[in-house]
Backbone and ligand atoms as CSV (ligand in chain L), in Angstrom:
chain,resi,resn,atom,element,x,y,z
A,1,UNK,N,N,-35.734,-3.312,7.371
A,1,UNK,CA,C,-34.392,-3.858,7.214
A,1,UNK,C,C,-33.422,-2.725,6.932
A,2,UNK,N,N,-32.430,-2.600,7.418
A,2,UNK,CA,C,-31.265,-1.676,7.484
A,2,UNK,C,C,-30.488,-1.792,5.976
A,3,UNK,N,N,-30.318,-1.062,5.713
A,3,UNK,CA,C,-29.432,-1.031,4.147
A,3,UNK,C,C,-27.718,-1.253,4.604
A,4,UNK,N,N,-27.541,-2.256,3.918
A,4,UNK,CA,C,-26.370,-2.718,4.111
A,4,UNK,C,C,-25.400,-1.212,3.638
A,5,UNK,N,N,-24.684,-0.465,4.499
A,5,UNK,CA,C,-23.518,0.209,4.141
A,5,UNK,C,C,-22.867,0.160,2.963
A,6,UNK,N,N,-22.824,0.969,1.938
A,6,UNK,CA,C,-21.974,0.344,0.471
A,6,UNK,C,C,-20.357,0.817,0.782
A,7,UNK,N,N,-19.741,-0.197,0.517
A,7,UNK,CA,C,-18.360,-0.103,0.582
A,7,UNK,C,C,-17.471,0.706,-0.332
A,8,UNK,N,N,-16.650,1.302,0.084
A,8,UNK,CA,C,-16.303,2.332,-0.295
A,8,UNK,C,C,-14.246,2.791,-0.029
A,9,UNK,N,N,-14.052,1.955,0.587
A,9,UNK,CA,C,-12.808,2.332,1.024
A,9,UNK,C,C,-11.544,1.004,0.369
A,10,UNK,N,N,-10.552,1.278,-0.071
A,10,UNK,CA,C,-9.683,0.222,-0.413
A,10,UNK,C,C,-8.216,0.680,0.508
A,11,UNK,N,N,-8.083,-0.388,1.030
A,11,UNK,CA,C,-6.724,-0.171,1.504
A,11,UNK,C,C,-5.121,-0.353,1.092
A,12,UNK,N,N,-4.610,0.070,0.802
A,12,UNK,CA,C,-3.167,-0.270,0.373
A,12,UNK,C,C,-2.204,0.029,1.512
A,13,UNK,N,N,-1.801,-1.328,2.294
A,13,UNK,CA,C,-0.203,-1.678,3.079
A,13,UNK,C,C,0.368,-2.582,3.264
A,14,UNK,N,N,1.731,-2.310,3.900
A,14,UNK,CA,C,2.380,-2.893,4.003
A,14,UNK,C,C,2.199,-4.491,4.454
A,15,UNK,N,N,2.574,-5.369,3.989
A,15,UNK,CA,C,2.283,-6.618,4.706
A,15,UNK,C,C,2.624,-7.190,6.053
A,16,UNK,N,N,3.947,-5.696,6.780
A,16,UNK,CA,C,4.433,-6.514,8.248
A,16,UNK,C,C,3.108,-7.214,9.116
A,17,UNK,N,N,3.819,-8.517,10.012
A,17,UNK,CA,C,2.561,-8.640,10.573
A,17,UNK,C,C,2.202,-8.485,11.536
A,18,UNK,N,N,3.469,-7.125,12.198
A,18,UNK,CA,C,3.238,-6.898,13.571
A,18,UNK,C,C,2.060,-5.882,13.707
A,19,UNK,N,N,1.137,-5.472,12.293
A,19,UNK,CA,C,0.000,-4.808,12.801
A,19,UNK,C,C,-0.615,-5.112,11.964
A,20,UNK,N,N,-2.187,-5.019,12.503
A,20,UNK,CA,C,-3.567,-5.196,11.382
A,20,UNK,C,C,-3.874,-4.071,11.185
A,21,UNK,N,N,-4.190,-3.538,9.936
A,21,UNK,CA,C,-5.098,-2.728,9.212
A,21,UNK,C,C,-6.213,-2.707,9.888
A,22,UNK,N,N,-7.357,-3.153,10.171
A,22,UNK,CA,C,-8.560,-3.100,10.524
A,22,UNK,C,C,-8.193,-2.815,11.696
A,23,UNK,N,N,-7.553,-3.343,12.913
A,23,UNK,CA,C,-7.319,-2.556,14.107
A,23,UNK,C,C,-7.150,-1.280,14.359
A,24,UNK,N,N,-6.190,-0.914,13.105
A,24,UNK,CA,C,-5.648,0.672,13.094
A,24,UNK,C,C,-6.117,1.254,12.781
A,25,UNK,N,N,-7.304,1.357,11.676
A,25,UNK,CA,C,-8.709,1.804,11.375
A,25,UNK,C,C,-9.585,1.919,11.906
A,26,UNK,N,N,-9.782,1.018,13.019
A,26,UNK,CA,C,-11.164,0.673,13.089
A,26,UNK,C,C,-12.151,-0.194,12.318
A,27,UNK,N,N,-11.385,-0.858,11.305
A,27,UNK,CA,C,-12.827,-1.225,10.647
A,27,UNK,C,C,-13.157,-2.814,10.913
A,28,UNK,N,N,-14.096,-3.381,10.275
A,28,UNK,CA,C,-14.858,-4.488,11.127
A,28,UNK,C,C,-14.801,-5.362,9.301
A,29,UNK,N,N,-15.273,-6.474,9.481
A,29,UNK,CA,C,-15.153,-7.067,8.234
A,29,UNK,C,C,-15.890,-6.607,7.809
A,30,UNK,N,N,-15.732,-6.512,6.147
A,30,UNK,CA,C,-16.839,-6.397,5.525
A,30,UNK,C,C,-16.874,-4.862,4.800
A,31,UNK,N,N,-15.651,-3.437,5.741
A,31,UNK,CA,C,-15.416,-2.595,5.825
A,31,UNK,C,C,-14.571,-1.898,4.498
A,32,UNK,N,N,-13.855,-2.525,3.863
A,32,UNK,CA,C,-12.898,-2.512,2.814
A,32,UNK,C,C,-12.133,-3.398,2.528
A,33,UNK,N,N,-11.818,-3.229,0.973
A,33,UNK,CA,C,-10.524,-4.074,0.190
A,33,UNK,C,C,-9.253,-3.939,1.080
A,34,UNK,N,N,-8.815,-4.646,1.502
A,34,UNK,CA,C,-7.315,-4.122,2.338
A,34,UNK,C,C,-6.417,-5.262,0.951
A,35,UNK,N,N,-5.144,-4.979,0.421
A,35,UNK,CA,C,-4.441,-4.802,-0.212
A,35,UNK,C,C,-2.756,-4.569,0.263
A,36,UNK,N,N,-2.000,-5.903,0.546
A,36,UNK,CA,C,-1.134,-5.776,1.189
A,36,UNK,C,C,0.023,-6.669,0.575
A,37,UNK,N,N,1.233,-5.762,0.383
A,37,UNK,CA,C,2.566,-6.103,0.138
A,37,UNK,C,C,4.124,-5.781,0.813
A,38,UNK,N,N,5.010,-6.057,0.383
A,38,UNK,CA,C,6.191,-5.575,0.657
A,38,UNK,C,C,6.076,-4.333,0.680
A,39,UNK,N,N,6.282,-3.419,1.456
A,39,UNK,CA,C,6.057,-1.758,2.116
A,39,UNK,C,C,5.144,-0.992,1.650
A,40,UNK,N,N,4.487,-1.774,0.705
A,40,UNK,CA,C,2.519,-1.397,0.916
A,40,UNK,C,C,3.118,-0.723,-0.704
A,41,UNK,N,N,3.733,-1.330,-1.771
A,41,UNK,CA,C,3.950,-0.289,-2.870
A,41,UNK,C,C,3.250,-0.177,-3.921
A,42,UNK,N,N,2.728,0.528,-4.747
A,42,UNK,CA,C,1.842,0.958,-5.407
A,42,UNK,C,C,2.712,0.042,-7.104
A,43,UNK,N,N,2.535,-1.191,-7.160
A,43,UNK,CA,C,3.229,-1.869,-8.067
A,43,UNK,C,C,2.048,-2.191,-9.390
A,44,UNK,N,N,2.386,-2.530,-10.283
A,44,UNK,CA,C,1.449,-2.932,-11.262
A,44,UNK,C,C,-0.018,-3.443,-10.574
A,45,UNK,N,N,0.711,-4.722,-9.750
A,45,UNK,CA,C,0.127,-5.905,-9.207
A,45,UNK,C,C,-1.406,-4.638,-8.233
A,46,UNK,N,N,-0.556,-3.996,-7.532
A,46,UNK,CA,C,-1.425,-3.047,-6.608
A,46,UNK,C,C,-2.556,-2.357,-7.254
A,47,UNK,N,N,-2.420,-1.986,-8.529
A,47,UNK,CA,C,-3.419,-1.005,-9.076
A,47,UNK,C,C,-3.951,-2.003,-10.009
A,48,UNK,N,N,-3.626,-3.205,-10.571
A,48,UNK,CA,C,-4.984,-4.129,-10.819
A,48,UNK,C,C,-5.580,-4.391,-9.684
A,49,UNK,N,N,-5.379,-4.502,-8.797
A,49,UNK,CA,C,-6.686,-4.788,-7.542
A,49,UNK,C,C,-7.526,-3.476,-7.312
A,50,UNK,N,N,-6.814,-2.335,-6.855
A,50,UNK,CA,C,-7.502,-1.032,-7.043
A,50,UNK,C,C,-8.478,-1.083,-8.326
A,51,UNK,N,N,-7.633,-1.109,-9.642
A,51,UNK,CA,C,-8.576,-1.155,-10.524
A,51,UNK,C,C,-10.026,-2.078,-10.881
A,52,UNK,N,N,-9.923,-3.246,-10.614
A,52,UNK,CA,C,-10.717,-3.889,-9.870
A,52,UNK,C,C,-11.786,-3.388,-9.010
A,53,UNK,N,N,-11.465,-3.268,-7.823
A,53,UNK,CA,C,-12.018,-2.482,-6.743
A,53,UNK,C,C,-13.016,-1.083,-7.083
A,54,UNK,N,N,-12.576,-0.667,-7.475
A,54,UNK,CA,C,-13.165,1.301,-8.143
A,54,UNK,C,C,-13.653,0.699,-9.601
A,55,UNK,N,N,-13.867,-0.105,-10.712
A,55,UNK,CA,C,-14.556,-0.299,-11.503
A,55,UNK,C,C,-15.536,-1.090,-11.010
A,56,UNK,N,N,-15.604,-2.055,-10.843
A,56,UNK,CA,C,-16.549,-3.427,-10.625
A,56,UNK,C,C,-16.740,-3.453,-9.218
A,57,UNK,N,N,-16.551,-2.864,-7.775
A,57,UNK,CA,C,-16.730,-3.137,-6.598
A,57,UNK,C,C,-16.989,-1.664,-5.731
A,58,UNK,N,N,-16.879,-0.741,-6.760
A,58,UNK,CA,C,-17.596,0.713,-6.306
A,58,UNK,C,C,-16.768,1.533,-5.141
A,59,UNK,N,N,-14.865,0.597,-5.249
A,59,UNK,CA,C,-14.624,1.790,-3.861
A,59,UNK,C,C,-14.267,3.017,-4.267
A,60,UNK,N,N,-14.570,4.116,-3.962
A,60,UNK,CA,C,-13.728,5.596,-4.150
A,60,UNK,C,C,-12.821,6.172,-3.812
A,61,UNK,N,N,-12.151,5.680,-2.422
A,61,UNK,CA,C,-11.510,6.698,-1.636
A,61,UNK,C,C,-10.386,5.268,-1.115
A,62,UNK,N,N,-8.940,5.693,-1.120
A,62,UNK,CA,C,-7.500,4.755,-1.067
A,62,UNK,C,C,-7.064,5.083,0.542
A,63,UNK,N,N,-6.722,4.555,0.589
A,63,UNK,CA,C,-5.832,4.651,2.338
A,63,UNK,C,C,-4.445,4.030,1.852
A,64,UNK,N,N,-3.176,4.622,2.040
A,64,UNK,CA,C,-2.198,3.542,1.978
A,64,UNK,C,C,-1.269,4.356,3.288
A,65,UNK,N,N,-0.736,3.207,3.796
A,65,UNK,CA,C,-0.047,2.713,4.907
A,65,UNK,C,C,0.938,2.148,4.859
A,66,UNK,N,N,2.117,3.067,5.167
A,66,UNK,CA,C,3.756,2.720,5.585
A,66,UNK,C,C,4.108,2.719,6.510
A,67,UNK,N,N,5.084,2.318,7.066
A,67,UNK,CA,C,5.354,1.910,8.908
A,67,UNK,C,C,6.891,2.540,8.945
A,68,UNK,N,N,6.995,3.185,9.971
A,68,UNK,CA,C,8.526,3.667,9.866
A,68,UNK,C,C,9.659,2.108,10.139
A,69,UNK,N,N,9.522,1.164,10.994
A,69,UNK,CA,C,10.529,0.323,10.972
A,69,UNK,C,C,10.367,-0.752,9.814
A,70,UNK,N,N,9.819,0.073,8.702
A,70,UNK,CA,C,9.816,-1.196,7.804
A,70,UNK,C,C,11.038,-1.975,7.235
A,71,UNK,N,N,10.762,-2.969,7.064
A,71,UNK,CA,C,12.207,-4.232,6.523
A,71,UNK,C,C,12.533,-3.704,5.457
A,72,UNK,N,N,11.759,-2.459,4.614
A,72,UNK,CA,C,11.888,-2.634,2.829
A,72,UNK,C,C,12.976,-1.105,2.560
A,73,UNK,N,N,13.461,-0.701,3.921
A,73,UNK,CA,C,14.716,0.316,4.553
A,73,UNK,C,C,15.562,-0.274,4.581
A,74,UNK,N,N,15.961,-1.670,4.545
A,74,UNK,CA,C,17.283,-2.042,5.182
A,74,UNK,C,C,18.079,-2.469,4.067
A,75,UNK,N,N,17.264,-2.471,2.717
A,75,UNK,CA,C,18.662,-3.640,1.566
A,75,UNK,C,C,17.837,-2.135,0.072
A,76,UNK,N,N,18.370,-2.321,-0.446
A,76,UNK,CA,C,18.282,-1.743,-1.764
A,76,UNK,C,C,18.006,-2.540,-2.874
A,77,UNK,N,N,16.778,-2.162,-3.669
A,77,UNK,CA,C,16.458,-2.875,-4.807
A,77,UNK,C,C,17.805,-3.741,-5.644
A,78,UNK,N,N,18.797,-2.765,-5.838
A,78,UNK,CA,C,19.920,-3.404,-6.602
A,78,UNK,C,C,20.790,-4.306,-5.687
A,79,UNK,N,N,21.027,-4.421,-4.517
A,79,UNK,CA,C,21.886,-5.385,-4.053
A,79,UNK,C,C,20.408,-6.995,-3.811
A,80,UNK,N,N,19.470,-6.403,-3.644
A,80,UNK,CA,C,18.281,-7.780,-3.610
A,80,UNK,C,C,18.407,-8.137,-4.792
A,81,UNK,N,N,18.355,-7.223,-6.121
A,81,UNK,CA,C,18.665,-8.323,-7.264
A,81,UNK,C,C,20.013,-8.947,-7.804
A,82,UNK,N,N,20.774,-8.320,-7.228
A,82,UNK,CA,C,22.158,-8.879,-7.186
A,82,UNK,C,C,22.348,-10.153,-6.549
A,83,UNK,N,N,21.559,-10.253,-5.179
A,83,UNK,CA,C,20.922,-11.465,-4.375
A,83,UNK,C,C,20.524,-12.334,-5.123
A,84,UNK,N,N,19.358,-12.107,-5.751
A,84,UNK,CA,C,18.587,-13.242,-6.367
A,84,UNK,C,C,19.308,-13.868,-7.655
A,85,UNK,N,N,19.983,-12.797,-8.598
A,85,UNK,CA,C,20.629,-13.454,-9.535
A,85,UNK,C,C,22.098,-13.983,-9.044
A,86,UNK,N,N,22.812,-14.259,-8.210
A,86,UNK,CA,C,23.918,-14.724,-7.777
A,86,UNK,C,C,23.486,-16.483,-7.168
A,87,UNK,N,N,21.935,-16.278,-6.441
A,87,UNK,CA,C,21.418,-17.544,-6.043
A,87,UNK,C,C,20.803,-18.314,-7.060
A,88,UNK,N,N,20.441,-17.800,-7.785
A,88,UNK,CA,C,19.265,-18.448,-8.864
A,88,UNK,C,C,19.838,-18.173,-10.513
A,89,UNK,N,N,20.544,-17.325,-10.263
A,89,UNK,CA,C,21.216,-17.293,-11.907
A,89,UNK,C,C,20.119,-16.264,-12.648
A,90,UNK,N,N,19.523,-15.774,-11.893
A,90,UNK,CA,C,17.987,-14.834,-12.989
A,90,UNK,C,C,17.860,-13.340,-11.946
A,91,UNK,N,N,17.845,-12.318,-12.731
A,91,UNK,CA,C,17.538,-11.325,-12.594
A,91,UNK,C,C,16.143,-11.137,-12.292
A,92,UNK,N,N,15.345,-10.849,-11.063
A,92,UNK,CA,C,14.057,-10.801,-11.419
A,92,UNK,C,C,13.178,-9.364,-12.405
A,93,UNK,N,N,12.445,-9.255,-13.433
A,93,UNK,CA,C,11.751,-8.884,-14.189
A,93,UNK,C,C,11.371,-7.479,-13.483
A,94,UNK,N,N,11.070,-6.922,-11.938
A,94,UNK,CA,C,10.485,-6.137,-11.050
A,94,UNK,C,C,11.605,-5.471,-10.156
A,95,UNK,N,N,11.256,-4.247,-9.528
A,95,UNK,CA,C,12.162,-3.895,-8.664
A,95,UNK,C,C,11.600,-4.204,-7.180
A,96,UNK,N,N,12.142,-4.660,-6.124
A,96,UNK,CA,C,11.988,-4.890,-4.986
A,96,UNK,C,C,10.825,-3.814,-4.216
A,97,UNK,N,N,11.140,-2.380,-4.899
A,97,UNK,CA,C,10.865,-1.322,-4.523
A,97,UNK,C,C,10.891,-0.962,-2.816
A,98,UNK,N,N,12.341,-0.833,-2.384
A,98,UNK,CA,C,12.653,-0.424,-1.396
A,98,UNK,C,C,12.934,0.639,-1.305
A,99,UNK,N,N,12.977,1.503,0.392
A,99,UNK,CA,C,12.922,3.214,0.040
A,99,UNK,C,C,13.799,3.655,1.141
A,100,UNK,N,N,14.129,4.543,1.330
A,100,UNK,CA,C,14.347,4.867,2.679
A,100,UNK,C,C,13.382,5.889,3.492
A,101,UNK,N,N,12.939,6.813,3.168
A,101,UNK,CA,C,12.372,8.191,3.782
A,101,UNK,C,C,11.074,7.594,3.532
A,102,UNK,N,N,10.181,6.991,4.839
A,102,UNK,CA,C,8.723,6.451,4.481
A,102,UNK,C,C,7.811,7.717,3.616
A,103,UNK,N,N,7.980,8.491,4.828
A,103,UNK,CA,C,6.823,9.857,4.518
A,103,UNK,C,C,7.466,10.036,2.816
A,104,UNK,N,N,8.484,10.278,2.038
A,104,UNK,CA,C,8.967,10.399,1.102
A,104,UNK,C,C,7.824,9.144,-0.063
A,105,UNK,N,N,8.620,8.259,0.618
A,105,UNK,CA,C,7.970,7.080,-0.611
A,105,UNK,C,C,5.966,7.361,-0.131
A,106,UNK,N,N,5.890,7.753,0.919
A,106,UNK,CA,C,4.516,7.517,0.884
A,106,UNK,C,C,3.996,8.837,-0.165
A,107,UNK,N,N,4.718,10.160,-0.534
A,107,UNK,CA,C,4.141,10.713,-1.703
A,107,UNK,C,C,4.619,9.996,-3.005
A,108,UNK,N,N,5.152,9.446,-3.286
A,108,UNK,CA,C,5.619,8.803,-4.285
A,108,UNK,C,C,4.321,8.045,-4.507
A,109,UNK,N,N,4.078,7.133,-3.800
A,109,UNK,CA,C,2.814,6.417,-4.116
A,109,UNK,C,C,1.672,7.267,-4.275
A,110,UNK,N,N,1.140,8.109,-3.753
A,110,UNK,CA,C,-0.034,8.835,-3.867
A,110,UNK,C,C,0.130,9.106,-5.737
A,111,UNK,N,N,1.397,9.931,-5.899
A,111,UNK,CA,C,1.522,10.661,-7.291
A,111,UNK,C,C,1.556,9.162,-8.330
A,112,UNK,N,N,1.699,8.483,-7.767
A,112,UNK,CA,C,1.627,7.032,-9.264
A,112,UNK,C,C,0.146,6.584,-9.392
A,113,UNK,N,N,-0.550,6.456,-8.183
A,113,UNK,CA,C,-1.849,6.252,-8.084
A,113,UNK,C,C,-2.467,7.619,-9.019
A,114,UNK,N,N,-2.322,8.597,-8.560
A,114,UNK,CA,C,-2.849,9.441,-9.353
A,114,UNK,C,C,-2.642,9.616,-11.036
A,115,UNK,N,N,-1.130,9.025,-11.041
A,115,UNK,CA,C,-0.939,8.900,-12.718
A,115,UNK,C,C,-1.529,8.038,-13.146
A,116,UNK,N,N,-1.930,6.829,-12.323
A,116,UNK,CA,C,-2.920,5.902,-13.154
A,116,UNK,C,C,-4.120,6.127,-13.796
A,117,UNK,N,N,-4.026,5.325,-15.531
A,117,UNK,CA,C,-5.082,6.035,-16.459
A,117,UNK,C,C,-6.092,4.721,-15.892
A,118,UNK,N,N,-6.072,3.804,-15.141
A,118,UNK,CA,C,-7.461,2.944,-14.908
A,118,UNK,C,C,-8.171,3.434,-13.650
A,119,UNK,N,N,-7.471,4.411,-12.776
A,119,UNK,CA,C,-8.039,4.941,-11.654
A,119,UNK,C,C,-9.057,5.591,-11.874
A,120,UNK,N,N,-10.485,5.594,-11.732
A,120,UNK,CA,C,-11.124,6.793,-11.817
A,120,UNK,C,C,-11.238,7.662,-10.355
A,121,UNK,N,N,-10.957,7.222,-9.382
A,121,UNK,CA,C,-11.488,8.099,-8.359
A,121,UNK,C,C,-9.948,8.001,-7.236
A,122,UNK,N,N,-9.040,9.421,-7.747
A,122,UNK,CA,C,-8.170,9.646,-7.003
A,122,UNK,C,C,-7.995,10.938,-6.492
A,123,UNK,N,N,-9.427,11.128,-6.066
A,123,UNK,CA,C,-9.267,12.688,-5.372
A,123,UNK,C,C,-9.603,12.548,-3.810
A,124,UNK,N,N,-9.711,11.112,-3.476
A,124,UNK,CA,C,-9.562,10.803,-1.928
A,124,UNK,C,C,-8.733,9.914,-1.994
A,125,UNK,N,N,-7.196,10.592,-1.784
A,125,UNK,CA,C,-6.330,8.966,-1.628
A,125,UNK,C,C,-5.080,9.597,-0.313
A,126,UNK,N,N,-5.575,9.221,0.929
A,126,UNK,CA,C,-4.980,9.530,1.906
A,126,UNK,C,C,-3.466,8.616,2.167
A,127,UNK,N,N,-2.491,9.078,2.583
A,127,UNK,CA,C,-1.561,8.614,2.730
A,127,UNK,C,C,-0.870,8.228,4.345
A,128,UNK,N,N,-0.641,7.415,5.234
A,128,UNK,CA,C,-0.013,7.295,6.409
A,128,UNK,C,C,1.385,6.529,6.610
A,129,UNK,N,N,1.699,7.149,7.802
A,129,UNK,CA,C,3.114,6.310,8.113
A,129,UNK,C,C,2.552,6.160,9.689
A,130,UNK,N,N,2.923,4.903,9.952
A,130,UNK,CA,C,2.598,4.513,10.932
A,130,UNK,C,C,3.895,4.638,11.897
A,131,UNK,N,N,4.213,5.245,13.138
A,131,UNK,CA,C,5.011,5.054,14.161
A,131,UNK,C,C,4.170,3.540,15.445
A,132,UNK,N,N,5.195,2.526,14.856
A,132,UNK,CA,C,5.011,1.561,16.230
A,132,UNK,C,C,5.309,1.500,17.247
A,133,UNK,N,N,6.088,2.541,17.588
A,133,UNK,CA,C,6.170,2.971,19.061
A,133,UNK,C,C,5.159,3.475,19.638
A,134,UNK,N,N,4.381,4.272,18.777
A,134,UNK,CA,C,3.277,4.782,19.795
A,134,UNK,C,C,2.029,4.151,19.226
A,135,UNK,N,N,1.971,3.881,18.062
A,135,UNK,CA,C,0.907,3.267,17.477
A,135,UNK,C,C,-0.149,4.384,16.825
A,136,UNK,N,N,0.684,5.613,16.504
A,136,UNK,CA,C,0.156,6.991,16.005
A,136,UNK,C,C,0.051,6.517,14.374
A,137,UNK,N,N,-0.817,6.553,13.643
A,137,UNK,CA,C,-0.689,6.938,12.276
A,137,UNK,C,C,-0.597,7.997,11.805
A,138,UNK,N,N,0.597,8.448,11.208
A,138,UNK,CA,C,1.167,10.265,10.786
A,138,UNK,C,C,0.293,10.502,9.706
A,139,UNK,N,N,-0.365,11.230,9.522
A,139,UNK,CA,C,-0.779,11.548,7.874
A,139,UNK,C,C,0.088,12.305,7.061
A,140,UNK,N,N,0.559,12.174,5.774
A,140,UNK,CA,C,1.145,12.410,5.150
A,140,UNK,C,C,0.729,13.528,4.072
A,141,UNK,N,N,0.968,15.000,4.005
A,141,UNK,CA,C,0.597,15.811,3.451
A,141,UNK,C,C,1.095,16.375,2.287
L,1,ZN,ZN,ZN,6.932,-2.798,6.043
């Protein structure tokens, strides 16, 4: 009997749904945690699942994935909460965390992941920006 592959990879992106993660990878079910939000951001919410993941589910090594036409370019954290409290009367508690310069915000995330004290294993945490025009994933250095 073949030894089941131990899993090892967690993904962090963006939620658009004009692309799959596992397509753009390559990977097949079963392959990694994939982990997906508003422009893939490294939020509280993000690193309890990581943390999760790398304590109790053994992954080591992060992938996160930004897309250059992302939606989370077009409005600014402060006019979205200006939005929400003008409709709803409430400030929300979080920032939207919108960016402009992907490759930019995509080191931003690497360096918060790495400041995290529940991370143990952030010495493989690769970073991409995806161009959908060509369907190239840039790596981010
Ligand atoms: Zn996006």
């Amino acid at each position: 009997m073949l030894a089941k592959p131990r899993l090892k990879l967690a993904v962090l992106a963006c939620m658009d749904a004009r692309f799959s993660v596992h397509r753009l990878l390559g990977l097949g079910e079963g392959d990694a945690h994939v982990i997906r939000n508003a422009g893939g951001a490294v939020t509280d919410d993000a690193i309890r699942s990581l943390t999760v993941s790398q304590h109790l589910l053994g992954t080591r090594e992060i992938v996160l994935i930004h897309h250059r036409d992302c939606g989370m370019r077009t409005f600014t954290d402060t006019e979205f909460a200006r939005r929400l409290e003008s409709s709803t009367g409430m400030r929300p508690g979080w920032a939207a965390e919108t960016f402009t310069d992907p490759v930019q915000d995509v080191r931003q995330c690497i360096a918060r992941l790495r400041a995290s004290p529940f991370l143990p294993h952030t010495d493989v945490v690769r970073g991409y920006v995806l161009d959908e025009r060509t369907g190239v994933l840039d790596e981010v250095s």
